[in-house]
N, C-alpha and C positions, 0 to 999 in steps of 0.2 A: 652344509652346502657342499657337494659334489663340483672338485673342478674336472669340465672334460677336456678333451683333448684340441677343443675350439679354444679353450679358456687359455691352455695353455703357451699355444698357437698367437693368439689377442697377443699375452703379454708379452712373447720375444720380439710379433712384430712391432708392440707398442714401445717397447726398450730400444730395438734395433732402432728405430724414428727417431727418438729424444735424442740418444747419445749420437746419430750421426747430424741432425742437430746442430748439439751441441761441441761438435769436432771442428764443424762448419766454424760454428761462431768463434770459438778457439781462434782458430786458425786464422781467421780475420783481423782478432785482436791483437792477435799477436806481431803479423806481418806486413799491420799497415797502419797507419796513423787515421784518426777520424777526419771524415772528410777526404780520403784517398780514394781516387777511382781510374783503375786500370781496365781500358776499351780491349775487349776481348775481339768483338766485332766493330768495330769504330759507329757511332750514331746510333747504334741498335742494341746492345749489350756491353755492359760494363759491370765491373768487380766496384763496388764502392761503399767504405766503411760510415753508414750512420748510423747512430743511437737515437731509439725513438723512446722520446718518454711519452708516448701517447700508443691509441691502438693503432688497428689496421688504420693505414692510408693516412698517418700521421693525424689523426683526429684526436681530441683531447691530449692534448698535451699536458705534460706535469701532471699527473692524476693517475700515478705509479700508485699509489695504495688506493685507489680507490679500482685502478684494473685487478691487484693482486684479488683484492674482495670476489670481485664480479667472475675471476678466472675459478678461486674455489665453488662460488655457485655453481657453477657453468658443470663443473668436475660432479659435484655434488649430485646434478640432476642428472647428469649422464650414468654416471653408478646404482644413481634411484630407478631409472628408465634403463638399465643396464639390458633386464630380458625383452625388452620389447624391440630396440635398436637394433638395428642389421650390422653384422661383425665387423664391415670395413667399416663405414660413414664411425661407427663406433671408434673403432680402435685411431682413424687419423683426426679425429677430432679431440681424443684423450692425451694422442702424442702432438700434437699442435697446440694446445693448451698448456700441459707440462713443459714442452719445451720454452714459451715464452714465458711460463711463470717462473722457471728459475732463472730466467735474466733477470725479471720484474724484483726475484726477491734478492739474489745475489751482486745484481750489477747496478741494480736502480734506472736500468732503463733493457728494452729490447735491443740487441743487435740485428738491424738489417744491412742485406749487402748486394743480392741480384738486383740490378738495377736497368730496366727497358730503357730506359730515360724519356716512354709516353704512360709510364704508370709509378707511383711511389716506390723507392724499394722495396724487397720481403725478403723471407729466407725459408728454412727449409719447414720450420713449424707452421708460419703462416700459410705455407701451399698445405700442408697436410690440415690443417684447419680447413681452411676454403674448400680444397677439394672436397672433406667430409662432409660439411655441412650442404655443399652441394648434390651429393651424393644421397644424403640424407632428405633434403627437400624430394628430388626423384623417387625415393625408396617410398619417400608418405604418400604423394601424387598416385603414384601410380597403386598403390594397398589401399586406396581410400576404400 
């Protein structure tokens, strides 16, 4: 298999995602205790350290090895469907993925920390998730 110059393109921005990420997440851990939340904008935006051991939106709780599973599927069919997928929805949905799954494997839970205070927190893999997969709905819609 031939990589082109798209492919090569995919992996730095897919790398450049993870590792900023997981600087994010670093940096979170490092300089704030769980449960710390610093008002950027007072009632509208806040810095705030939770660990989720569930997915998006805090749903399934404790069931860290059974997300780890579901994230290698998830990974699996995106590589399977690799030529068929449009290169963004593709590539943030590979670094949204990756990046929560080495929380999932290394920390035993995800770090979330942007916090609306009218939506659960997220960070930087979950927008790149969300955005792709929305991206990705649009791209099917509209190809049907």
């Amino acid at each position: 298999m031939k990589i082109s110059k798209t492919d090569y393109f995919f992996i730095f921005l897919a790398l450049g995602l993870i590792v900023f990420d997981q600087i994010t997440k670093f940096l979170i851990r490092s300089l704030m205790t769980k449960g710390q939340s610093i008002a950027l904008i007072p009632n509208i935006l806040h810095i705030t350290y939770v660990q989720n051991t569930g997915s998006a939106f805090g749903l399934f709780q404790n069931t860290v090895g059974i997300l780890i599973w579901f994230s290698l599927i998830v990974l699996g069919l995106v590589f399977y469907f690799y030529d068929k997928l449009h290169f963004i929805p593709r590539t943030l949905i590979i670094a949204g993925v990756i990046g929560n799954l080495l929380d999932r494997i290394f920390l035993k839970h995800v770090v979330d920390f942007v916090d609306f205070r009218i939506w659960p927190a997220f960070n930087v893999a979950d927008s790149c998730l969300s955005i792709g997969v929305i991206l990705l709905i649009i791209y099917i819609i509209k190809n049907k």
